[in-house]
KEPA-445236 format. One record per residue: residue number from 1; residue in three letters; x, y, z of N, C-alpha, C in turn. Coordinates in steps of 0.1 Angstrom, whole numbers. Example, Ala and Ser with C-alpha at 12.3 -4.5 7.8 and 13.67 -1.06 7.14 Angstrom:
! KEPA-445236
 seq type   nc1   nc2   nc3  cac1  cac2  cac3   cc1   cc2   cc3
   1  ALA   132   -57    78   123   -45    78   132   -33    78
   2  SER   128   -22    71   137   -11    71   129     0    79
//
This chain:
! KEPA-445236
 seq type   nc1   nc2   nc3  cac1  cac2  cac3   cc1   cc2   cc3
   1  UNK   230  -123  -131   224  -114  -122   209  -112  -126
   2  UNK   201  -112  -115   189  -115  -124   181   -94  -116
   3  UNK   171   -94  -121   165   -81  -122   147   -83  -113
   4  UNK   146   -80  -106   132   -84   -99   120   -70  -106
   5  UNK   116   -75  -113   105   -61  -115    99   -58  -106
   6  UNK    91   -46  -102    79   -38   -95    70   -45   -95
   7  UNK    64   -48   -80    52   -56   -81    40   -46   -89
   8  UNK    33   -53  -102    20   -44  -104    13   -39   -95
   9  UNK    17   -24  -102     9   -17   -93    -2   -10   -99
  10  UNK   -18    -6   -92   -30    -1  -103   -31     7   -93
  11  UNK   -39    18  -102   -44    32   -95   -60    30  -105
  12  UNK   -69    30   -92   -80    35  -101   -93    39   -94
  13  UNK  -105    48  -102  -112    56   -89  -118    46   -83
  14  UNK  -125    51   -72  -134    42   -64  -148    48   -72
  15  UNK  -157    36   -63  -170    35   -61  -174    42   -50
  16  UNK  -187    42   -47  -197    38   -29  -192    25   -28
  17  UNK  -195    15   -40  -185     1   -33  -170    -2   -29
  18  UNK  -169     8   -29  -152     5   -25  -150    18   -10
  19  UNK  -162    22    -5  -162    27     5  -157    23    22
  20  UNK  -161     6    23  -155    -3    30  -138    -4    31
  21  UNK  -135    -4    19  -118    -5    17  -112     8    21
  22  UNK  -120    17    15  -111    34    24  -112    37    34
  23  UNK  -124    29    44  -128    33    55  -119    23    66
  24  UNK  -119     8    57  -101     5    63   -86    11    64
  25  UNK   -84    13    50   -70    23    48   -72    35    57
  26  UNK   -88    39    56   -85    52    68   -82    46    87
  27  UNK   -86    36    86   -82    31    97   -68    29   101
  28  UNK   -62    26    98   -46    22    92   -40    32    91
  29  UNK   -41    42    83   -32    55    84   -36    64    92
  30  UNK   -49    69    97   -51    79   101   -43    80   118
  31  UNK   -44    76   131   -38    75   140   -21    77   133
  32  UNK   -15    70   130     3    69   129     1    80   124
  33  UNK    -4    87   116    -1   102   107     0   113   119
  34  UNK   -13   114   124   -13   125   131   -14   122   146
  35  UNK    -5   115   153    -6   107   166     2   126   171
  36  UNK    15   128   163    21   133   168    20   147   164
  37  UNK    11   155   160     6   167   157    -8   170   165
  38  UNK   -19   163   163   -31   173   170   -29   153   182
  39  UNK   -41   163   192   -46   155   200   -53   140   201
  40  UNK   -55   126   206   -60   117   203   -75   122   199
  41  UNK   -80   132   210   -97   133   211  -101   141   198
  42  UNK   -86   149   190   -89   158   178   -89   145   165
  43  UNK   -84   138   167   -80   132   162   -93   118   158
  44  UNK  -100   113   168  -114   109   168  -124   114   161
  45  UNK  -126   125   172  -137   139   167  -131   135   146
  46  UNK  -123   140   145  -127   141   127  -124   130   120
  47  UNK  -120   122   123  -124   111   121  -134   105   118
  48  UNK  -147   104   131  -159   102   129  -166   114   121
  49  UNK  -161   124   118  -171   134   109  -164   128    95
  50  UNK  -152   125    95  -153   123    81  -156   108    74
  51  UNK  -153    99    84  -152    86    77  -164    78    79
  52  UNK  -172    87    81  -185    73    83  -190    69    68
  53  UNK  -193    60    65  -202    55    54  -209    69    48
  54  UNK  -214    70    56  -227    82    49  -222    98    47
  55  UNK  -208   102    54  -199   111    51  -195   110    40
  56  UNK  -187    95    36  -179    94    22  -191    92    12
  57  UNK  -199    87    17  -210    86     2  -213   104     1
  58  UNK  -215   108     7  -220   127     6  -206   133    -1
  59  UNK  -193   129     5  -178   131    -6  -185   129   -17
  60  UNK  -187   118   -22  -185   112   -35  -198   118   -45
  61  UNK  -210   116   -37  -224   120   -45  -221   135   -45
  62  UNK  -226   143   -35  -231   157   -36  -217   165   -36
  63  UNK  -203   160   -31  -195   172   -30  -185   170   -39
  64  UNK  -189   160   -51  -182   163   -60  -167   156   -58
  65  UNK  -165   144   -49  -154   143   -43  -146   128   -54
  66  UNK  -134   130   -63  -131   119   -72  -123   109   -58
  67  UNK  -125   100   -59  -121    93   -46  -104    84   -56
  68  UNK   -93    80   -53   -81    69   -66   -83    64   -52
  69  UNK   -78    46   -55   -73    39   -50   -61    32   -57
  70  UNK   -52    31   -49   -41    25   -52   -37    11   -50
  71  UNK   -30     0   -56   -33    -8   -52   -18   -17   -55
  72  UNK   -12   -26   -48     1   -29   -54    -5   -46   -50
  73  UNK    -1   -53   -62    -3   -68   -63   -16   -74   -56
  74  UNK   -27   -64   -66   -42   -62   -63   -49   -67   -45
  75  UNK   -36   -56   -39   -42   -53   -22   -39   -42   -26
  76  UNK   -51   -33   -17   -49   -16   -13   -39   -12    -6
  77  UNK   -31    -1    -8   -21     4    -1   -25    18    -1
  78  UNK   -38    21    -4   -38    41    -1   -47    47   -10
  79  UNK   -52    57    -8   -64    61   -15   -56    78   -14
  80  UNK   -66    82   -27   -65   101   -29   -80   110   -28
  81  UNK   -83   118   -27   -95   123   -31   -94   136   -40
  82  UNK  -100   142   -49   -98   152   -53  -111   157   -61
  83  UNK  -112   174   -63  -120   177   -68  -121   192   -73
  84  UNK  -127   197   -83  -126   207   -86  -138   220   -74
  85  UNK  -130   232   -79  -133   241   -68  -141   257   -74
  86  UNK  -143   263   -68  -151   278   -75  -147   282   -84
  87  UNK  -132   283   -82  -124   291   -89  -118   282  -103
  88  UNK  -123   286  -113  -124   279  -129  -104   273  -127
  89  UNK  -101   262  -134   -92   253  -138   -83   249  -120
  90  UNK   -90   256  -111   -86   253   -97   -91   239   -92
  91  UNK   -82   234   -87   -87   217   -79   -80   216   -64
  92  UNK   -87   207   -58   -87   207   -47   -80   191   -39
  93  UNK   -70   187   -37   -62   172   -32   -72   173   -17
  94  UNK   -79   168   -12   -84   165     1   -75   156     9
  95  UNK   -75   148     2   -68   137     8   -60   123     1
  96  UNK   -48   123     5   -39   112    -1   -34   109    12
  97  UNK   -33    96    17   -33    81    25   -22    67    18
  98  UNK   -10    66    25    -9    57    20    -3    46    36
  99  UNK    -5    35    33    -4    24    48    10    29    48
 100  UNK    11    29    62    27    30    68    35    22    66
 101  UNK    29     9    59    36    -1    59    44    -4    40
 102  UNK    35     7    36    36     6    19    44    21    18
 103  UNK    49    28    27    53    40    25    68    40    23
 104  UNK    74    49    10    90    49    11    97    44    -2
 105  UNK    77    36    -7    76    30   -22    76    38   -32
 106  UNK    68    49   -33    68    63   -44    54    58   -47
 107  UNK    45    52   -41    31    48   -39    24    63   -39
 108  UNK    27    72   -29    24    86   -28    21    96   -42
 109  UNK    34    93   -44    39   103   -55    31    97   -69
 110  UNK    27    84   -70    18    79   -81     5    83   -81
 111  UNK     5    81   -66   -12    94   -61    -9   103   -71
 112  UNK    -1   109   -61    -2   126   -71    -1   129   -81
 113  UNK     7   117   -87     9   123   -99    -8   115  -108
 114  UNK   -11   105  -107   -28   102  -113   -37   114  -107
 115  UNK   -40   124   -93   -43   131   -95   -41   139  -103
 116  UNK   -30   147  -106   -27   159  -113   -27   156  -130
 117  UNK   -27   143  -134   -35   140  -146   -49   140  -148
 118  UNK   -54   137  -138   -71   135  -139   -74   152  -140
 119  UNK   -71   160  -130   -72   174  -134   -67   183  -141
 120  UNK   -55   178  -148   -50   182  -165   -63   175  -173
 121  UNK   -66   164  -173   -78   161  -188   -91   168  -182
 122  UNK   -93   172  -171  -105   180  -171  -108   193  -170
 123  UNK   -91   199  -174   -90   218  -178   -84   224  -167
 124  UNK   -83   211  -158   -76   221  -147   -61   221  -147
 125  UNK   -57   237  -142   -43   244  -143   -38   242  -126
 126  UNK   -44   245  -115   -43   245  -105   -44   233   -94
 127  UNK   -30   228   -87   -40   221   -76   -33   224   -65
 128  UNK   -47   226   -57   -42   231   -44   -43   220   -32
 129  UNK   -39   223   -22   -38   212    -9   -34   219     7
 130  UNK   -40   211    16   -40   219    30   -30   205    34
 131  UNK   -21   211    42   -15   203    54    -9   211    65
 132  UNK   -12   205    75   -12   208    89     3   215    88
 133  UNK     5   226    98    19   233    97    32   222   102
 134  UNK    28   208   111    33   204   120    34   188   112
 135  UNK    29   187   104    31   174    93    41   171    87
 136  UNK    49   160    87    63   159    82    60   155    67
 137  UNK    49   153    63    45   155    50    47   168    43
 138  UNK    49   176    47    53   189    38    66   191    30
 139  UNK    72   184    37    86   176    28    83   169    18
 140  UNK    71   163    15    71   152     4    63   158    -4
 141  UNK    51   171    -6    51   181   -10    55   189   -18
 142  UNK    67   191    -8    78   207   -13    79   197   -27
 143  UNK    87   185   -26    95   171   -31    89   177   -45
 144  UNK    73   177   -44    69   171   -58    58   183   -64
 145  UNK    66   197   -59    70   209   -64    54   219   -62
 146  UNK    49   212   -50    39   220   -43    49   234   -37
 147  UNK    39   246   -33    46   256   -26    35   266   -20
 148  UNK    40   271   -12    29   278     1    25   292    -5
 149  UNK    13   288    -1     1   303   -12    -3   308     0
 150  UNK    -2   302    12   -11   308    25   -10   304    38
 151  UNK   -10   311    49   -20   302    59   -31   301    62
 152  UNK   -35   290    71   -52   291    72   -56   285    79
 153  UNK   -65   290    94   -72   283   107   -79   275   101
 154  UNK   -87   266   105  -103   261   100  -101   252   112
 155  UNK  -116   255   116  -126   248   125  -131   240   124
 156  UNK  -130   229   130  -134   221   127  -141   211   141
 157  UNK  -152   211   147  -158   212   156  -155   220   169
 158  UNK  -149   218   180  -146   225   188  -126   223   185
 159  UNK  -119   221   174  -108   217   175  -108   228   160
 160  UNK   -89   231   161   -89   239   151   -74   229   144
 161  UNK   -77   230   126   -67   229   122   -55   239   116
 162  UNK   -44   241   113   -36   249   116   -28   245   106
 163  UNK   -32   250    94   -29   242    80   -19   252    72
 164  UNK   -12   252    65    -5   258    54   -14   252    40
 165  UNK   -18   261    31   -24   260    18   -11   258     9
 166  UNK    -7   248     2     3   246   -11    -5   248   -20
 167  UNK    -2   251   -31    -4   250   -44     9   245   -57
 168  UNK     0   236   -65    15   235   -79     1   241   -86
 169  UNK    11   246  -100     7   251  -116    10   239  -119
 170  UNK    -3   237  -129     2   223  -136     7   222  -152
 171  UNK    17   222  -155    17   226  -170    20   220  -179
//
């Protein structure tokens, strides 16, 4: 009986050069994620505010934004963003992305979990995360011992998001 190991798999941050590759993966997941919660036109609209070139370079330079990419048998399968927040040992998950086609792997859960190491070695206690109330991702969340600190509108051009705030203690 023979034993097939895990294809290598790497997690590591990005660049501005590796801006092209997220702005693919964001191509790729974004539609199938939220086809079935907000609108196509809501769905555009932030889209183009967030993923242009000169958006994610402003993530990365001025807002402090750590960008992981993930990668299984060195192709991408999903990227994370994260970053620390006002509130001392508090961090902030923006965004974790993995291809529809790579999902079901625990590719996610390796996000989060290199997230929540990156912000243990840099003092942080807290991370927090928004998802939509209507996201079947909040199950994969609960999973990995996130839990609801709030709700919270946010505006986001003429479209509103309609988010639940999780938080884990990291310890």
């Amino acid at each position: 009986m023979s034993v097939s190991a895990a294809p290598p798999l790497r997690i590591q941050s990005a660049t501005p050069a590796d801006i092209p590759t997220i702005i693919s993966l964001a191509e790729a997941t974004w539609e199938p994620t939220y086809r079935f919660i907000i609108s196509r036109e809501q769905i555009e609209y932030m889209y183009r505010v967030i993923y242009t070139p000169a958006s994610l370079e402003r993530q990365m330079s001025e807002q402090g934004h750590t960008f992981l990419l993930v990668y299984v048998e060195d192709e991408p399968r999903g990227y994370a963003s994260f970053s620390a927040q006002a509130s001392a040992g508090l961090y902030k998950l923006h965004k974790i992305y993995v291809l529809p086609s790579a999902q079901g792997h625990g590719l996610g859960q390796q996000l989060v979990k290199a997230v929540e190491q990156a912000v243990r070695a840099a003092g942080g206690h807290t991370l927090e995360l928004n998802v939509n109330r209507h996201n079947p991702a909040l199950a994969f969340y609960e999973h990995l011992g996130f839990q609801l600190h709030r709700e919270e509108d946010i505006a986001i051009g003429p479209y509103w998001m309609n988010d639940y705030v999780l938080r884990k203690e990291l310890l």
